[in-house]
N, C-alpha and C positions, 0 to 999 in steps of 0.2 A: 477862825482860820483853820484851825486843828480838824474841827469839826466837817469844815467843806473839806479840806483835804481829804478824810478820812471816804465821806461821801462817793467822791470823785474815784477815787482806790477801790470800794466799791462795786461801783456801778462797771467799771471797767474790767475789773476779773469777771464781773457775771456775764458780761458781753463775751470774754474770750472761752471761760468754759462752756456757753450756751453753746457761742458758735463749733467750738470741741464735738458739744455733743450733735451737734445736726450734722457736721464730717462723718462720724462715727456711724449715723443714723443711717446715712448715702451708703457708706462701703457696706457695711451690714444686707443693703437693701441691693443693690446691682449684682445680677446675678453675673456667672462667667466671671466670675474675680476668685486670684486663688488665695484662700482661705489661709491654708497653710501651706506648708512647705511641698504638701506634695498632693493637697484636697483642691478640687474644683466642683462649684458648684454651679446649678445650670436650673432655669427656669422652667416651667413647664412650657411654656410658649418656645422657647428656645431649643426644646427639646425635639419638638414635635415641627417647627419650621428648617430644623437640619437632617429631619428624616429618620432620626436615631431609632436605633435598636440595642437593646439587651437580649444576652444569652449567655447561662452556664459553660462551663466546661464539657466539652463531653469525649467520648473517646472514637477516637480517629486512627482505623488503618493505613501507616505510610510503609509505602514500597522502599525495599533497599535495592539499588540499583546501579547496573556497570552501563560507563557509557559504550559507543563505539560509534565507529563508521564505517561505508560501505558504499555500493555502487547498487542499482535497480537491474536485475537480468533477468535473462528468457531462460527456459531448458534447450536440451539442444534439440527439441522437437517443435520449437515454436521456431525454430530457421530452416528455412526450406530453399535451397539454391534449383531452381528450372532449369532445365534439360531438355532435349530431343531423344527418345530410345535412336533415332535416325535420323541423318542431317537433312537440310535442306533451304531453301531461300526463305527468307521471311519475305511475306508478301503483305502481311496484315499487321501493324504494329503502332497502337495507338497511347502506352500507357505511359504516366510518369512517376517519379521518386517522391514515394511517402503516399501514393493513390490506395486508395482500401478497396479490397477486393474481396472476392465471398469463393469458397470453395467449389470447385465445379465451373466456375465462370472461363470464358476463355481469353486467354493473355495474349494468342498473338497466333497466326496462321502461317504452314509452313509449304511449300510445293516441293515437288517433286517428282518425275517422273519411273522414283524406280518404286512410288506407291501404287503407278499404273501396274507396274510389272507383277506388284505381289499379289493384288487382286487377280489379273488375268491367272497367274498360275495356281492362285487357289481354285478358282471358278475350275479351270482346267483338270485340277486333282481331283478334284470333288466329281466330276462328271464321270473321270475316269474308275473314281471306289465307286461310283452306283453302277457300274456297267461289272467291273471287278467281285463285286461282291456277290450278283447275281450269276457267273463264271465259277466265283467258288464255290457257291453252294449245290451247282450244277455237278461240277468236277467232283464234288463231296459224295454227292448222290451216287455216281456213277462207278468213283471208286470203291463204294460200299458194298454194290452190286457185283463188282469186278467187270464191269465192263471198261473200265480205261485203267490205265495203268496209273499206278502209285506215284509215280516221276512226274505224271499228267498235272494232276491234284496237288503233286509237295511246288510246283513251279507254279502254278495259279495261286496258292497259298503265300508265297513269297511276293510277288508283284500285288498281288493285294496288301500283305503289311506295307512295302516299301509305300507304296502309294499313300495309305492310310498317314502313317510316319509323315509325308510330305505336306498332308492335307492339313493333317493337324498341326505342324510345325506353322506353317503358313497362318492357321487359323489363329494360335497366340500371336503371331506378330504382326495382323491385321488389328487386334483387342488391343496391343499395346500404344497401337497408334488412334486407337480409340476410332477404328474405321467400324461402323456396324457390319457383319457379316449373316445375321440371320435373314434376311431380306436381298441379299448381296445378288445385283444382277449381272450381263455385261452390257445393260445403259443408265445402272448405280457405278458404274467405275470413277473412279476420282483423285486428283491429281494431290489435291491438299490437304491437310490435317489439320486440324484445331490441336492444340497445346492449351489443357486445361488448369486453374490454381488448384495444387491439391491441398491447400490449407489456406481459412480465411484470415486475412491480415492485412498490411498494408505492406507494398514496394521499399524494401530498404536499398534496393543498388539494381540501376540496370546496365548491361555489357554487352547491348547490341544492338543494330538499326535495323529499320525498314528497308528491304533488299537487300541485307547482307546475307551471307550463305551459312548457315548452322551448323556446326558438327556436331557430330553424335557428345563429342568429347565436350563440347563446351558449355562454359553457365550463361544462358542467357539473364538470367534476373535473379534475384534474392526475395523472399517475402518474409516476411517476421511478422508471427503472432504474438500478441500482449495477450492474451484468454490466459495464462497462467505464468504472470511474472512474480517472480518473488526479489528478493535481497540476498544479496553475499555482504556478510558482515566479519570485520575484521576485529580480534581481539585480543588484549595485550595479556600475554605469558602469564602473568600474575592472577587477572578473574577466569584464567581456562577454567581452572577447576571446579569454581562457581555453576557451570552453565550446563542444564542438562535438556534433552526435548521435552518439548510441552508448555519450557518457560514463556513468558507472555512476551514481546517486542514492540514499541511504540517507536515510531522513526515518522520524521521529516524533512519535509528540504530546508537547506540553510537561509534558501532567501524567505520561505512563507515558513517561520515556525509554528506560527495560530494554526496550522491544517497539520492535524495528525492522523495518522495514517498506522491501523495494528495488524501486527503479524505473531506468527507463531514459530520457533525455533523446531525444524523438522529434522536438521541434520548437522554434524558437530562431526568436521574434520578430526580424521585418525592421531595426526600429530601436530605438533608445532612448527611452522614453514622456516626457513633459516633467515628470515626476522622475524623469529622469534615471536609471532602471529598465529593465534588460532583461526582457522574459518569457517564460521557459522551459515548455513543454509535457513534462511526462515522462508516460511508460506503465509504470504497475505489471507486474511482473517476473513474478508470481504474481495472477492477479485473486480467485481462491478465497481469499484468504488477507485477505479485508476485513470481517470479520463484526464489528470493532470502529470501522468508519470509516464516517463518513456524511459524503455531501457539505455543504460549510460549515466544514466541522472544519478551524482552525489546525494547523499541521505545520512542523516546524523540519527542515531538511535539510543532506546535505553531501554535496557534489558532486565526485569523484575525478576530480583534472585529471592528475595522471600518478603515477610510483609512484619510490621511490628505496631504492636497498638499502643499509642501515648494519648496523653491529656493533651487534649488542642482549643485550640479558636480559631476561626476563622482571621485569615490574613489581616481583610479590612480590621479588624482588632487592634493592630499592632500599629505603634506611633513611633516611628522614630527622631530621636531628637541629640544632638551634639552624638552621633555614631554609637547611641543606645536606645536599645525597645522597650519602651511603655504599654502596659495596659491600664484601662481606667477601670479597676469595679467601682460596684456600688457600697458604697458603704453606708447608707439611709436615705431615704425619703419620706422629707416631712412635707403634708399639706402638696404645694404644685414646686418644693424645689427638689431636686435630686443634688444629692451631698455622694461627691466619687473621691476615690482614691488611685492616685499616680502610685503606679508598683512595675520597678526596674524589673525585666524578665533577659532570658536565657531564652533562645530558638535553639529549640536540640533537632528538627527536622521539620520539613517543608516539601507541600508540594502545591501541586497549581492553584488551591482551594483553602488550606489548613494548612496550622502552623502550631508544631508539638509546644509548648511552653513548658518551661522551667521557673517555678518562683522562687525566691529565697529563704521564704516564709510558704508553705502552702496555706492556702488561700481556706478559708469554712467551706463545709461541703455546703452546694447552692447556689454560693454566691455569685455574682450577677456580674457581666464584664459589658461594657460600651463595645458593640461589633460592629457598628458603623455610624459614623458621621462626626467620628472624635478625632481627624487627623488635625482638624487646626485651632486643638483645645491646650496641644503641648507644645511651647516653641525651643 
């Protein structure tokens, strides 16, 4: 009895140690099981079906930077308010608010019959200095000779400038209405005038109709160029002193942050405004590159005051887990398993690519960090 008992005793321990050791055998052998407290180990298949990458450390310049905000504007040469040098009916008037126009093109047609009158009386002047002029040099001649008297010649003299004076005054204010005159006959005479864009842009405001009457005084229309808009940016008292021309400017709009947009700091207001605001002038980097900005448009910016070089890794690197970052290096590879190391880190700086670290231990020069495919290795 003794004996089968013992037997029995036995066979039974060898069964539970066996079975011990095949438990043992599994965990040993499944890769993705953590090791220890802070090792994970991962198989080559495992490595290579999650896309994984390794990469050292390396050193990465990050920007130290002021933020700000600001508004998209024109100079005051890209606003152009349309006028008449002289009033008159619009008779021609086809255009609408926000339409692009090209310079030289014509915006609207004006009548008028006192642009009869200034033709006729130039035509008139002008006929009278070629009759005048051939008078004077007559008179000229004559008084040289002493055959006519000096009084003769200074009064031909005088009605030829007066004349001249007229022809010419007339002649600018023919050019101003953009009437051609070297050709000018009396069956070129003409009642209307074109009103040309003197800058290409598009219609920001119009203030007047077809068959209303124009005065010299009045705006017909507004046009605003976007050919060189920049940013007015505003900044808080404290980074003034930070910010000098030259600095670099990255600004976007608040609803599309993915689309950045660079400029350059051209001008830095004398003083601080009574809130206590600096204002920055920058000039777009690229001006072709605005086909989504219109001036008025809100824009959040950040402004590159100088640059510092840390130890980094790439973002995808970093595991955050219970509101702390992880990296995994490597700490051996035998045969197809990779043997890593969970190591708590410090972000001391960041920007859209790289992430400076701080370990608590530094790490062997070399050594090899998980830069992608390790976010759902730590939970």
């Amino acid at each position: 009895m003794n004996t089968l008992y013992k037997s029995l005793t036995f066979y039974c321990v060898s069964v539970i140690l066996f079975s011990c050791g095949n438990q043992n055998t599994e965990m040993e052998s499944t890769p993705n099981e953590e090791i220890g407290p802070s090792d994970i180990v991962l198989s080559q298949a495992q490595y290579e079906n999650a896309h994984m990458e390794l990469a050292p450390l390396s050193e990465h310049d990050f920007s130290n930077l002021v933020l700000a905000n600001g508004l998209i504007d024109i100079p005051p040469e890209g606003r152009f308010e349309v006028s008449a040098y002289f009033g008159g009916k619009i008779i021609q008037f086809d255009l609408l608010k926000g339409q692009k126009v090209v310079k030289g093109q014509t915006l609207f047609v004006l009548e008028n019959p006192t642009f009869v009158q200034m033709q006729e009386d130039y035509l008139d002047a002008k006929s009278q200095l070629d009759f005048l002029t051939s008078d004077l040099e007559r008179q000229k001649l004559l008084s040289d000779e002493n055959i006519t008297s000096q009084k003769s010649f200074t009064k031909s003299e005088s009605e030829y400038n007066s004349t001249l004076a007229k022809a010419e005054s007339l002649r600018k204010k023919l050019e101003m209405l953009d009437i051609p005159i070297k050709n000018l006959t009396p069956a070129k005479i003409t009642s209307k005038v074109t009103i040309k864009a003197p800058i290409s842009g598009f219609i920001e405001s119009i203030k007047v109709n077809q068959g209303a009457f124009l005065n010299p005084s009045d705006i017909a229309l507004t046009i605003m160029s976007t050919a060189h808009m920049h940013i007015e940016l505003n900044i808080f008292e404290q980074n003034a002193s930070s910010l000098k021309k030259g600095q670099s400017v990255t600004f976007y709009l608040p609803d599309n942050p993915t689309q950045k947009f660079e400029a350059e700091i051209f001008l830095l207001a004398p003083s601080i405004n009574e809130n206590r605001v600096l204002n920055v002038h920058a000039h777009l980097k690229d001006e072709k590159n605005t086909l989504n900005l219109v001036p008025g448009m809100y824009v959040e910016a950040q402004i590159e005051i100088d640059k510092t070089r840390q130890a980094a890794l790439p973002i995808a690197a970093l595991i955050n887990s219970h509101e702390l970052n992880y990296v995994l290096s490597l700490a051996k590879k035998e045969g197809d398993m990779y043997y890593f190391e969970k190591k708590e880190v410090t972000i001391s700086n960041m920007d859209n690519e790289m992430a400076a670290i701080i370990f608590e231990t530094a790490p062997k020069e070399g050594t090899l960090f998980l830069t992608k495919g390790g976010f759902q290795l730590i939970k």
